[in-house]
SEBA-413400 format. One record per residue (C-alpha): x, y, z. Coordinates in Angstrom, 2 decimals. Each point is the difference from the previous one (the first is absolute). Layout:
east_north_up
X_Y_Z
...
***
This chain:
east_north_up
69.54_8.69_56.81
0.02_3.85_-1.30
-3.54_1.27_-0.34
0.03_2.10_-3.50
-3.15_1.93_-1.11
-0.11_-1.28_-3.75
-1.08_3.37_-2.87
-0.93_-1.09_-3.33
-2.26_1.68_-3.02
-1.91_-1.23_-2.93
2.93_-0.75_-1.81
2.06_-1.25_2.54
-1.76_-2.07_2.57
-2.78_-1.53_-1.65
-2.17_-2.39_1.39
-2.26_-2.00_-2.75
-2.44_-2.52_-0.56
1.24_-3.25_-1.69
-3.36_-1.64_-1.45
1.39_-1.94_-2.48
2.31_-1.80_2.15
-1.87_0.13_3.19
3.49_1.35_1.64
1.59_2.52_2.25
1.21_2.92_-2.28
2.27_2.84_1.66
2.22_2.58_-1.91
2.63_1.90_1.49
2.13_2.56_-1.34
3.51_-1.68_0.44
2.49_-1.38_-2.05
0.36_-3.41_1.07
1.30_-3.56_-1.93
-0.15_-3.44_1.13
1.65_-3.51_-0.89
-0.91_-3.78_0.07
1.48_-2.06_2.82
3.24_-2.24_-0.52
-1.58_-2.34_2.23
-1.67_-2.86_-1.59
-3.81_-0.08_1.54
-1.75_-3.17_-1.04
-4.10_1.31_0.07
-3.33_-0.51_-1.94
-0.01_2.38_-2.65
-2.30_3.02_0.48
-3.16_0.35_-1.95
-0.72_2.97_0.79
1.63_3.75_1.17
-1.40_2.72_2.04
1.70_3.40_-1.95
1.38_2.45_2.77
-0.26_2.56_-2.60
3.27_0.50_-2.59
2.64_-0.97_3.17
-1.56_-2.93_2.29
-1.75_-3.53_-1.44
-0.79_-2.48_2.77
-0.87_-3.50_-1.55
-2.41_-3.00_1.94
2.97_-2.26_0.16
1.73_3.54_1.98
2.56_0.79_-2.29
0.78_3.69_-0.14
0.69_1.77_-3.42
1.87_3.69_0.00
0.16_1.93_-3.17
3.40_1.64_-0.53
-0.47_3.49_-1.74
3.92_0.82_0.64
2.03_-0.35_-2.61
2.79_-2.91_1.05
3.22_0.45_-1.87
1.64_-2.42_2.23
-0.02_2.38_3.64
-2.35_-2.81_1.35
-3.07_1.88_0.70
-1.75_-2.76_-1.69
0.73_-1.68_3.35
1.10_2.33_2.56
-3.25_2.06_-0.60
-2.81_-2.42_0.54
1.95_-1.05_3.24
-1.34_2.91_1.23
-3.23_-0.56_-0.85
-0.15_-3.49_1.36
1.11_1.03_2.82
-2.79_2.60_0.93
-2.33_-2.83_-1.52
1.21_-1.92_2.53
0.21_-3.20_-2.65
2.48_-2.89_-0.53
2.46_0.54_-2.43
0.03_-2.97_-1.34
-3.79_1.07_-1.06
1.00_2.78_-2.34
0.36_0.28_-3.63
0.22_2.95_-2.20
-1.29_1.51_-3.37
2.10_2.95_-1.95
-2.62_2.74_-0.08
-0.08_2.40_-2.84
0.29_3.66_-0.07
-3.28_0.89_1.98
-0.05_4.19_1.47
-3.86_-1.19_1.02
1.53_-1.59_3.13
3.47_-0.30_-0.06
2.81_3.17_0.94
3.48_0.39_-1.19
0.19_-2.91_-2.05
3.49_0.69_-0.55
3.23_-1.57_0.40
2.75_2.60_0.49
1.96_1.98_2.88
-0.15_-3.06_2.25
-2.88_1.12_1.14
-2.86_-3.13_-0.09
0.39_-1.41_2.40
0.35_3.61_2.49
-3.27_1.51_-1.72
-2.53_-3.25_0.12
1.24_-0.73_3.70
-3.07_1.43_1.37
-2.51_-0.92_-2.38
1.06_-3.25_-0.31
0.06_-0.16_3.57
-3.72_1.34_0.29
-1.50_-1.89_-3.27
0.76_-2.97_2.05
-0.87_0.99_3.18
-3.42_1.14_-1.04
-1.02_-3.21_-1.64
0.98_-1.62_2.65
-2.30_2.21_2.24
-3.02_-0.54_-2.71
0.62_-3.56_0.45
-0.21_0.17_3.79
-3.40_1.84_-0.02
-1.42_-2.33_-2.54
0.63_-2.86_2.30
-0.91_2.24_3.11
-3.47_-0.08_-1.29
-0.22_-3.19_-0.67
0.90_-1.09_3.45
-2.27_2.84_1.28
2.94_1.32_2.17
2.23_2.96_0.09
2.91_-0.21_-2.79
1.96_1.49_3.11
0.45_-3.70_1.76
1.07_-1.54_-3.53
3.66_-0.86_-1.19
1.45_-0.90_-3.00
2.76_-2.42_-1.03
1.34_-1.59_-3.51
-3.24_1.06_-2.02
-2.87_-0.99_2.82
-1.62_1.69_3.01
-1.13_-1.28_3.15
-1.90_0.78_2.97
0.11_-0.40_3.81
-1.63_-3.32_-0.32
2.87_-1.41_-2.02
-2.33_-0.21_-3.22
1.40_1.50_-3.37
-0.78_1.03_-3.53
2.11_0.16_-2.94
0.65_3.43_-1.50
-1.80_-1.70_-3.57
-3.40_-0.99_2.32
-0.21_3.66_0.81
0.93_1.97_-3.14
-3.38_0.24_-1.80
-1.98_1.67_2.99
3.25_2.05_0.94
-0.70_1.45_-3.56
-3.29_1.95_1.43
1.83_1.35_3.02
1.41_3.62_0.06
3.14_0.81_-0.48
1.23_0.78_3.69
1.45_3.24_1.03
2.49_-1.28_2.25
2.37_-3.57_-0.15
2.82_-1.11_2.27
2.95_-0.50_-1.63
2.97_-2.47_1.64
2.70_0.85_2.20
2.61_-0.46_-2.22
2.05_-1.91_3.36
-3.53_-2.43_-0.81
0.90_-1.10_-3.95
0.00_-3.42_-0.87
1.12_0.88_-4.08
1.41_3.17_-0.18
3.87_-0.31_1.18
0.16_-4.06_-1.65
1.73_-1.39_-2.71
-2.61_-0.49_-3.28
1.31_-1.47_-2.40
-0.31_1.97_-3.77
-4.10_-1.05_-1.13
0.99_-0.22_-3.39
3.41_-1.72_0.14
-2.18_-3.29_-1.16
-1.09_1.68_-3.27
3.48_1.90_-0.64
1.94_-3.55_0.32
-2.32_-2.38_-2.01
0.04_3.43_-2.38
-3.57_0.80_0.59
-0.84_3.08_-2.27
-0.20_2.55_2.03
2.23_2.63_-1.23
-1.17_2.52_-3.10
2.46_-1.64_-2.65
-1.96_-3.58_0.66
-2.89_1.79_-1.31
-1.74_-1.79_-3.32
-3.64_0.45_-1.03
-1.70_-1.14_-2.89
0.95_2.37_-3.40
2.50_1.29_1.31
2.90_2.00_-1.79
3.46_0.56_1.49
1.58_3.37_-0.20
3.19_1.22_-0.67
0.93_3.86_0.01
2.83_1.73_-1.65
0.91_3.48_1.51
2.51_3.07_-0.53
3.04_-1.44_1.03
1.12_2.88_1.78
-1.28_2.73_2.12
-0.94_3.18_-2.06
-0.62_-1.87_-2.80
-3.38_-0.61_-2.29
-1.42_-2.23_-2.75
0.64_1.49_-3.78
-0.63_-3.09_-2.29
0.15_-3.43_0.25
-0.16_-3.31_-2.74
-1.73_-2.96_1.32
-0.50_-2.73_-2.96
2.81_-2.31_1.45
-1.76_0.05_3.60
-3.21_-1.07_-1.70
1.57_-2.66_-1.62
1.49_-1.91_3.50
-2.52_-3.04_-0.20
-2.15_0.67_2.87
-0.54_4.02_0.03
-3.14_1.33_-0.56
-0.06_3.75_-0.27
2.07_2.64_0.54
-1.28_3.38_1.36
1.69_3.36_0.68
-1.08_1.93_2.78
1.34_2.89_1.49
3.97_0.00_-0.08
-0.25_-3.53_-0.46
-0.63_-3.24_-1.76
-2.19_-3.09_1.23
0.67_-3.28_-1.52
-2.66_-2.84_0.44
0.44_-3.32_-0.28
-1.05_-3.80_1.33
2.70_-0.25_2.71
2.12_2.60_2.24
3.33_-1.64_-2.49
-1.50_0.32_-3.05
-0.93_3.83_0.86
3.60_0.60_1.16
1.07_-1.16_-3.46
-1.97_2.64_-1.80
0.99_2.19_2.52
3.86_-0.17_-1.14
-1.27_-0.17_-3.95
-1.76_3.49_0.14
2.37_2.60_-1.82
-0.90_3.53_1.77
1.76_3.18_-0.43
0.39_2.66_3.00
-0.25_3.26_0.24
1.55_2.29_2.98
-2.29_1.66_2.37
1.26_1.83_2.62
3.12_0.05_1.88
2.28_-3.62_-0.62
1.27_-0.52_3.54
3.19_-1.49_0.72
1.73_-1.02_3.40
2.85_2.57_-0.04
-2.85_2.93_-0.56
-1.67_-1.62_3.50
2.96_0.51_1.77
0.61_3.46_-1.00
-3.27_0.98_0.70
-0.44_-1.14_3.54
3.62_0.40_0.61
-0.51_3.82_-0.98
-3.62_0.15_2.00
1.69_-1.12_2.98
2.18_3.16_0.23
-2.92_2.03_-0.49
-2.21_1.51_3.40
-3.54_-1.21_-0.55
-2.37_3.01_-0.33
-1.78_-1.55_3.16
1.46_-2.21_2.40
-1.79_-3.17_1.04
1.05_0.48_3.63
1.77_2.57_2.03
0.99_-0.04_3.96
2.77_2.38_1.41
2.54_1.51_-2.54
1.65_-2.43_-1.65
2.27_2.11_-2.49
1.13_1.98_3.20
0.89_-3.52_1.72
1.83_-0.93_-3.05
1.68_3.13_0.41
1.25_-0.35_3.15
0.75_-3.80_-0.21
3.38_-1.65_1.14
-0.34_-1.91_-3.14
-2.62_-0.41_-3.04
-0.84_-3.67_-0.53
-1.00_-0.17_-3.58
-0.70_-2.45_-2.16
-2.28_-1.31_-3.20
-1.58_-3.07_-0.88
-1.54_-1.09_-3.40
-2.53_-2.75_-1.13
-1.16_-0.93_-3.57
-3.76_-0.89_-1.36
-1.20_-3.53_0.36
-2.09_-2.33_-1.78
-2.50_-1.92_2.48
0.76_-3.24_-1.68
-3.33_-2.10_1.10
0.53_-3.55_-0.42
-2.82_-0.04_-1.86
-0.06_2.55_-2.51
-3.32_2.38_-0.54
-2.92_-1.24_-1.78
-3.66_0.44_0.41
-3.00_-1.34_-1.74
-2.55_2.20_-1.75
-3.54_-0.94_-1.69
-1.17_3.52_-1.39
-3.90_-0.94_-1.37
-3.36_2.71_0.11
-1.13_-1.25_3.01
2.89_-0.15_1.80
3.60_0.19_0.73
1.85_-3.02_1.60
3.32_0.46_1.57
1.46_-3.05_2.09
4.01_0.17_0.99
2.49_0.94_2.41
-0.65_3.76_1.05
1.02_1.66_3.38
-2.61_2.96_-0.60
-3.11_-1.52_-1.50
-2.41_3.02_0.93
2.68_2.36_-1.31
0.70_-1.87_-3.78
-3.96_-0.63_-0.15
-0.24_3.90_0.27
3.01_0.70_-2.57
-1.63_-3.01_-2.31
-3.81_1.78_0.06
1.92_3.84_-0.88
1.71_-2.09_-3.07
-2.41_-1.59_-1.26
-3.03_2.37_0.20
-2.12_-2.78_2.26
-1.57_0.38_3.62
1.53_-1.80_2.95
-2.75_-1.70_0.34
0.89_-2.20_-3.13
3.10_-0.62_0.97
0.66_-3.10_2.10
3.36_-0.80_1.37
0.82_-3.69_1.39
3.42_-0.14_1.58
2.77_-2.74_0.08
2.82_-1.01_2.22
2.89_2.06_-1.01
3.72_-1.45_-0.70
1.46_3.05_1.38
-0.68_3.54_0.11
1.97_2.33_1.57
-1.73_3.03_-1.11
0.09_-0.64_-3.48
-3.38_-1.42_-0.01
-1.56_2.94_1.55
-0.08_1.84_-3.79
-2.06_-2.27_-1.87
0.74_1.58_-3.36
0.53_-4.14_-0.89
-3.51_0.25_0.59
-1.15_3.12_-2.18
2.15_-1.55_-2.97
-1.47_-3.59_0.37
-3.27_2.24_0.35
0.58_1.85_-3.13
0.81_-2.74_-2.35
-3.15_-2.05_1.11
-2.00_3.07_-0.90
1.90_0.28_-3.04
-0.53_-3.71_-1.16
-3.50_-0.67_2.12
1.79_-3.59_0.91
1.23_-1.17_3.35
3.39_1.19_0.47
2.89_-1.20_2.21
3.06_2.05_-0.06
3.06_-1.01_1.18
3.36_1.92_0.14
3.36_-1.51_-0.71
2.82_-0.11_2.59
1.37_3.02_-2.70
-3.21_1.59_0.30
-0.05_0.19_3.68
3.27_1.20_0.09
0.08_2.52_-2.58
-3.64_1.38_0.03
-0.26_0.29_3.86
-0.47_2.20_2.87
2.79_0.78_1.87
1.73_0.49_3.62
0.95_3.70_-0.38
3.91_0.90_-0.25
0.75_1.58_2.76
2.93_2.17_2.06
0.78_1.22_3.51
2.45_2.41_1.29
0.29_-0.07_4.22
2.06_2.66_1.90
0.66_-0.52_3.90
1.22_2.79_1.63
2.44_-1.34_2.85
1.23_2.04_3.02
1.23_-0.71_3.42
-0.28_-3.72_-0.82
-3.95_0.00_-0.93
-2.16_0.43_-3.09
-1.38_3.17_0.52
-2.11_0.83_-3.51
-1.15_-2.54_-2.50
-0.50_1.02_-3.71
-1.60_-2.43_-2.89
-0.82_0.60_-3.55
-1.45_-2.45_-2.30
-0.64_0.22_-3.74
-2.07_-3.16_-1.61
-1.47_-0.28_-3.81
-3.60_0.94_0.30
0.13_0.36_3.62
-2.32_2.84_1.45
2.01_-0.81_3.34
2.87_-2.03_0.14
0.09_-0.14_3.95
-1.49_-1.00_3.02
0.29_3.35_2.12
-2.15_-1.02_3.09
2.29_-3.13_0.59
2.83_-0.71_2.43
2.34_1.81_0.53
-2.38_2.91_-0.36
-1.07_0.66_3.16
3.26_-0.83_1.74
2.06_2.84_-0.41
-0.68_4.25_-0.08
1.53_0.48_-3.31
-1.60_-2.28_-3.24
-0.51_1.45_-3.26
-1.94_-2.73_-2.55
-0.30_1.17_-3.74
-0.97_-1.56_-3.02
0.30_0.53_-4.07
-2.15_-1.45_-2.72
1.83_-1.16_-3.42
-3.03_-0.17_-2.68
0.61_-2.86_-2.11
-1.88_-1.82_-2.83
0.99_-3.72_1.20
-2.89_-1.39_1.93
0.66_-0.44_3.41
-2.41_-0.72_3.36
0.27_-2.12_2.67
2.63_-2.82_0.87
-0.32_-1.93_3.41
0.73_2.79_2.61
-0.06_3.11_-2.12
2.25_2.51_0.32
1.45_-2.02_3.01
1.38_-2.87_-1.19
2.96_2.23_-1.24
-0.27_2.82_2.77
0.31_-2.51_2.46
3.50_-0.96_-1.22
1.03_3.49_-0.59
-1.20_1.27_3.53
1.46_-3.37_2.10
2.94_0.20_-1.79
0.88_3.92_0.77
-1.03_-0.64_3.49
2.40_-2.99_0.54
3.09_2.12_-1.34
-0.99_3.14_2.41
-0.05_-2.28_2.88
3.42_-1.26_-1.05
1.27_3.35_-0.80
-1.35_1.38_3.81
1.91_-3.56_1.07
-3.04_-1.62_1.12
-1.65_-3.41_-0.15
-2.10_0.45_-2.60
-3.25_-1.70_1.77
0.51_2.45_3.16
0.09_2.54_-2.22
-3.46_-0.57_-1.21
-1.08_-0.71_3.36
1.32_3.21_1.42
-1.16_2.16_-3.01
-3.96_-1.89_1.39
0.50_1.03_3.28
-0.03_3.18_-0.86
-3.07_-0.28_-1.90
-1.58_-1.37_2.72
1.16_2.58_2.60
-0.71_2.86_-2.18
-1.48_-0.64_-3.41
0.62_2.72_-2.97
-3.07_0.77_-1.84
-2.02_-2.58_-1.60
0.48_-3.25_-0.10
-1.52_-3.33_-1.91
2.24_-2.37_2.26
-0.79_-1.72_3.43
3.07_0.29_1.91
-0.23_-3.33_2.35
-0.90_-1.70_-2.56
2.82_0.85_-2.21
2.39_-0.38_2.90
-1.70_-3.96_0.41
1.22_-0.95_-3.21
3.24_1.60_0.08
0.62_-1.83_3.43
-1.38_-3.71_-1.14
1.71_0.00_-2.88
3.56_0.80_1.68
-0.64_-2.46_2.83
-0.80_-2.58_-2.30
2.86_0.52_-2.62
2.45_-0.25_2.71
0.82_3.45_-0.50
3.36_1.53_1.14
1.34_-3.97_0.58
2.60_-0.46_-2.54
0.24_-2.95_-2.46
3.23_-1.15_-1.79
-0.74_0.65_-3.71
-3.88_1.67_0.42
-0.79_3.62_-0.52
-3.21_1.79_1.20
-1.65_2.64_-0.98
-3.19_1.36_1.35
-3.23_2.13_-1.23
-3.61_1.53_1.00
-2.55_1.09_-2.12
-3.97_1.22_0.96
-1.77_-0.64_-3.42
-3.94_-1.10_-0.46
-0.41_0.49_3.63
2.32_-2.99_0.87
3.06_0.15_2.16
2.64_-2.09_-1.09
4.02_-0.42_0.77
2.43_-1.75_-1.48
3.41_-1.81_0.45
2.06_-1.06_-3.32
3.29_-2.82_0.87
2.02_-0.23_-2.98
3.15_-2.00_-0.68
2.82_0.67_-2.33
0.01_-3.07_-2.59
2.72_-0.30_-3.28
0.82_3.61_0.87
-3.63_2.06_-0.06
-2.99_-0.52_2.63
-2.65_-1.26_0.22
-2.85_0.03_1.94
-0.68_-2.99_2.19
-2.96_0.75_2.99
-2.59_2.50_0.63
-0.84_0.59_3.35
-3.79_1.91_-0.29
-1.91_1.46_2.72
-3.43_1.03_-0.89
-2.85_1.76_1.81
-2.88_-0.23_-1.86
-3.30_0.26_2.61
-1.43_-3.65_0.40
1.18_-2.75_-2.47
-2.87_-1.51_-1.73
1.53_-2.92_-1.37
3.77_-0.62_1.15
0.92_-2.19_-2.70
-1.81_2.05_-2.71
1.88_3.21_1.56
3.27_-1.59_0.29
0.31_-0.50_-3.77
-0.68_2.99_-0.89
1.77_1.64_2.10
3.11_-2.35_-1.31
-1.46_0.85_-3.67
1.04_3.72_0.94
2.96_-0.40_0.62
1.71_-2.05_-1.59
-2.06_2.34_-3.41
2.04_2.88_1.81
3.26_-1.81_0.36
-0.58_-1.07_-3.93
-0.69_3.27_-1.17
2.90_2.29_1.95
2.93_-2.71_-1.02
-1.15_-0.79_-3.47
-3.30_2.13_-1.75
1.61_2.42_-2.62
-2.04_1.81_-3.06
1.14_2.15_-2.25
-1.60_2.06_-3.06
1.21_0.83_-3.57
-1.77_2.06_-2.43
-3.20_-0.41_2.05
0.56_-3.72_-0.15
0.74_-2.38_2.89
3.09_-1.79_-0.13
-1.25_-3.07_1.65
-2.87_-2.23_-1.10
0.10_-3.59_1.45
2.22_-1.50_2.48
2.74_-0.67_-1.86
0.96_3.32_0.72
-1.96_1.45_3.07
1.67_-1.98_2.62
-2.34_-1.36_2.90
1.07_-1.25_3.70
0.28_-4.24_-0.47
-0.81_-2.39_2.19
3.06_-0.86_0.77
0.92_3.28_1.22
-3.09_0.25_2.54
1.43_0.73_3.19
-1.66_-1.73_3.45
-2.48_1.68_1.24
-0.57_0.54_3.82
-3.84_1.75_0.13
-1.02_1.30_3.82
-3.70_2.05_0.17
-0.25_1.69_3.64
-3.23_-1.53_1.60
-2.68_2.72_0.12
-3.82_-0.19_0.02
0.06_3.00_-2.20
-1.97_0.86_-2.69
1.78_-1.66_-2.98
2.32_2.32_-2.27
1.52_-1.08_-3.67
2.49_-2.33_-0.73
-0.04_-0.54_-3.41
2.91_2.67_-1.07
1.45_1.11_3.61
2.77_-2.32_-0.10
1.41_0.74_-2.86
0.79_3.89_0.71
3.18_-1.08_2.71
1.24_-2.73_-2.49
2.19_2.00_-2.07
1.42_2.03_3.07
1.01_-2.94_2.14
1.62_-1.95_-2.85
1.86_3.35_-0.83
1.21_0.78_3.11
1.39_-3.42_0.80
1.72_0.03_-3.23
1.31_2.88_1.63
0.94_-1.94_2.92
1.67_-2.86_-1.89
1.55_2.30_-2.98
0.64_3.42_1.83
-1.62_1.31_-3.32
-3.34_1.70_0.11
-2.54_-0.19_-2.88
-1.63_2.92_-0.99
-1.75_-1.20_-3.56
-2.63_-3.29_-0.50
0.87_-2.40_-1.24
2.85_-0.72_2.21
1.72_-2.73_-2.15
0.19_3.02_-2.99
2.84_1.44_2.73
3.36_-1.07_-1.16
1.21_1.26_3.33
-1.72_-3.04_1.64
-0.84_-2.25_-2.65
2.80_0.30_-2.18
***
């Protein structure tokens, strides 16, 4: 076991009394969820808990309850998480059940679910919130055997001692509760887990079947009215009048109230408030600049040509390089906005009253929205209590919560209980958006070897558009980075992977036709451009070389790569992204004339897999979401206006068209990394460049199936 020395304050590692419940309380500052088993365990129900503060309950019949303060919007932290815990705990699985936590900054940190970063940031603390309980635990029963807690072990929720007695983990929590916190715990070799590394199955797969409701549009509660919200319908536009009588009369609304730029309709059901939605006549006024498309293009078309006033990144001369080159290798790649498109469109629940505020709902950034919610409405955080759902998707659309301030606004407005849901045209049309974005590479080729590498990116709202500290920085004496900003009045934040889900492409793309333009395989040409990194790295670097290389190699060796198939193209990609290593191998066939895309081969080096099943789907989730979104996501603007607002129109990756997917992690007893977006990055480049492979044309614009050259 590793010996760690544990550091805690007031606020963070709090040990307290539990009077009321004659329990063990302990609070930790960690972000940490937990799940019920999908075991069936036939016991006596408990009568009675002992609290381990807001994270740990231990019941007399010794079942183990973890809250969950991390927001689940279908990652599987609401599982993967508590495994961790358990572990540490050193309980059976089939013992634990879990509770949804609210927002709580009291004892909970970075209660946030974005950046693929949960399950990296609570590793620790969910590591030592367990461990240290257990340790409490051990010196409770220590005592009460009169020996030293040295000579005790623990297994499956009970301790024992050399004489081959034992104690159950609920016999020992109420006197654990007046024992100090300790300053040191032993945490497992990770070569010694019994959890971590196993299939567990999805805790709430039970609930979501039988349709259980546990997402925020299931919400109902007593008096409440259903909203409905009609807003500019373009960007750079604002309220000037609107008529409302025939709204009022749809059987079933309530009231209507304006505020801001837009319109709330209430009513007794979600359809009914829809219908008064469509009957409100409103006139619309311009305010500010009406966007379109074609001006996009332009725009980052003519930034691109510009020099940025600072570069991002600068080794060796690259314009002198250029210069002197054999031959300029240039080329330009373009990618349009995009809707998130949650299955389950945004909605939150809001009960504005004196004493309090209410929120309940699916929000990736509760502390965040509560924050933004207190500054709107004039009330102290302290009044403000946020309960969180499960989420039907997120994607970075949920981080904004403005669904929250408006469902927060018209419940102030109408002092009732207010649900507000958006329609499919709502979530379309009044969204926040991936960022258009473009890239212009330059290679600079002589004596058979890329000798300067120069990128430019422009993106809509994009303070940097790049990634300047990733490969192949660091792998060659001559990389210039740079990066423009187009300021736009379209809303637009993060979209799984920002910024690299379309760099990705671009970069894996450029690379593959260099190698083939140098005459080289275009794997060994990544490999050789790594060795040099490793031999003699160029400035700063975000990357891990061997790592890098690990992927790159597993993936090859197990997509058969360089054996030729009759009829199947390859094409590979790498990508670094959220700390994850990941490579990937597209085979696509050519069927009635255009191809398609028929395996993924994925290698993946993430640190230590938590839950292989869990991590396996979403690292299939990725990408077959990248391999959707490069052949077939395409949005456009008119007037301000998107031209797309339900499916019928924004075309989505089927089921049907879902390639196999072929998932390989490399086996480490590293700290664990994200997964959650890192597969999706490659996606895009693999598919393109074994389009490539089957078509001899190369793709240079998402969506793919938009070329005619390919497509057509």
């Amino acid at each position: 076991m590793t010996l760690i020395k544990t550091t805690y304050n007031r606020r963070s590692f709090l040990k307290v009394s539990a009077a009321s419940s004659g329990g063990l309380m302990i609070g930790f500052s960690w972000m940490v969820s937990c799940s019920p088993t999908p075991e069936v365990v036939k016991r006596v129900p408990p009568s009675e808990w002992f609290d381990i503060n807001a994270f740990l309950s231990i019941a007399d019949n010794g079942q183990v309850t973890i809250m969950s303060p991390n927001p689940e919007i279908g990652q599987n932290v609401k599982t993967s998480m508590p495994m961790v815990v358990a572990e540490e705990l050193d309980v059976n699985w089939a013992d634990v059940i879990v509770k949804q936590a609210g927002l709580n900054t009291d004892v909970f940190t970075r209660q946030v679910a974005g950046g693929s970063q949960s399950i990296r940031q609570g590793w620790n603390g969910l590591r030592m919130a367990g461990a240290t309980a257990r340790k409490m635990l051990i010196n409770a029963a220590a005592q009460q055997w009169n020996t030293d807690p040295a000579t005790l072990t623990t297994e499956n929720g009970k301790i024992r001692n050399s004489n081959g007695d034992q104690l159950t983990y609920a016999e020992v929590a109420s006197a654990a509760a007046r024992l100090d916190v300790p300053e040191e715990v032993e945490l497992k070799d990770p070569r010694e887990f019994k959890i971590i590394s196993t299939d567990r199955g999805n805790v709430d797969m039970e609930s979501i079947l039988s349709g259980q409701p546990l997402f925020g549009i299931d919400t109902k509660r007593e008096g409440m009215q259903y909203a409905a919200v009609l807003r500019p319908p373009a960007f750079g536009m604002k309220l000037s009048a609107f008529e409302d009588s025939e709204a009022r009369n749809v059987n079933g609304v309530s009231d209507v109230v304006q505020f801001g730029d837009k319109i709330a309709i209430l009513a007794n059901s979600t359809w009914t408030a829809m219908k008064g939605q469509k009957a409100i006549k409103a006139e619309w006024k311009k305010d500010g600049t009406l966007e379109d498309s074609d001006y996009h293009d332009r725009e980052m078309l003519a930034l691109l040509n510009k020099t940025a006033p600072e570069p991002r990144r600068e080794d060796g001369n690259v314009k002198e390089q250029l210069e002197q080159a054999d031959k300029v290798l240039e080329r330009t790649y373009e990618g349009p906005f995009l809707p998130h498109n949650c299955l389950e469109p945004m909605n939150f629940f809001a009960n504005v009253t004196d004493e309090k505020v209410e929120l309940y709902g699916p929000i990736q950034t509760p502390e965040w929205t509560r924050k933004r919610v207190s500054e709107l409405l004039g009330r102290d955080e302290s009044e403000i209590v946020i309960d969180m759902s499960r989420m039907g998707g997120g994607f970075g659309r949920r981080l904004y919560g403005d669904f929250v301030l408006e469902a927060a606004e018209i419940s102030d407005k109408i002092r009732k209980p207010v649900q507000l849901v958006f329609t499919r045209e709502d979530d379309m049309t009044a969204g926040t958006y991936r960022p258009g974005s473009k890239y212009k590479f330059k290679a600079a080729l002589k004596d058979g070897k890329m000798t300067a590498y120069y990128l430019v990116g422009v993106g809509a709202n994009m303070r940097n558009a790049t990634r300047e500290k990733n490969w192949p920085a660091g792998a060659l004496d001559h990389y210039l980075v740079e990066s423009h900003n187009l300021k736009s009045n379209i809303t637009t934040g993060a979209w799984r992977a920002p910024i690299t889900n379309f760099l990705a492409f671009a970069e894996q793309s450029f690379i593959d036709e260099v190698a083939e333009e140098l005459g080289q395989d275009p794997v060994q040409f990544r490999l050789d451009l790594f060795e040099r990194a490793r031999k003699n790295p160029v400035g700063e670097l975000d990357y891990d070389v061997d790592k890098f290389v690990g992927v790159i190699q597993l993936a090859a060796e197990k997509s058969g790569w360089g054996q030729k198939q009759d009829g199947i193209f390859k094409g590979f990609s790498a990508y670094y992204s959220h700390n994850t290593y990941v490579a990937e191998v597209a085979e696509v066939v050519i069927e009635r004339s255009k191809p398609k895309v028929t395996k993924m081969t994925v290698a993946i080096d993430c640190g230590i897999v938590i839950n292989p099943i869990a991590a396996e789907n979403q690292a299939m989730g990725g990408v077959i979401d990248g391999i959707g979104h490069a052949l077939y996501g395409d949005f456009r603007f008119d007037n301000g206006q998107p031209q797309a607002n339900n499916f019928d129109r924004y075309r989505l990756i089927r089921m049907k068209e879902a390639p196999e997917v072929d998932i390989h992690f490399v086996k480490s007893y590293n700290d664990p990394t994200g997964l959650g977006e890192p597969t999706l990055p490659p996606a895009g480049g693999a598919v393109a460049n074994a389009i490539y492979s089957a078509t001899g044309k190369r793709l240079y614009k998402q969506p793919f199936t938009k070329q005619d050259v390919v497509f057509g």
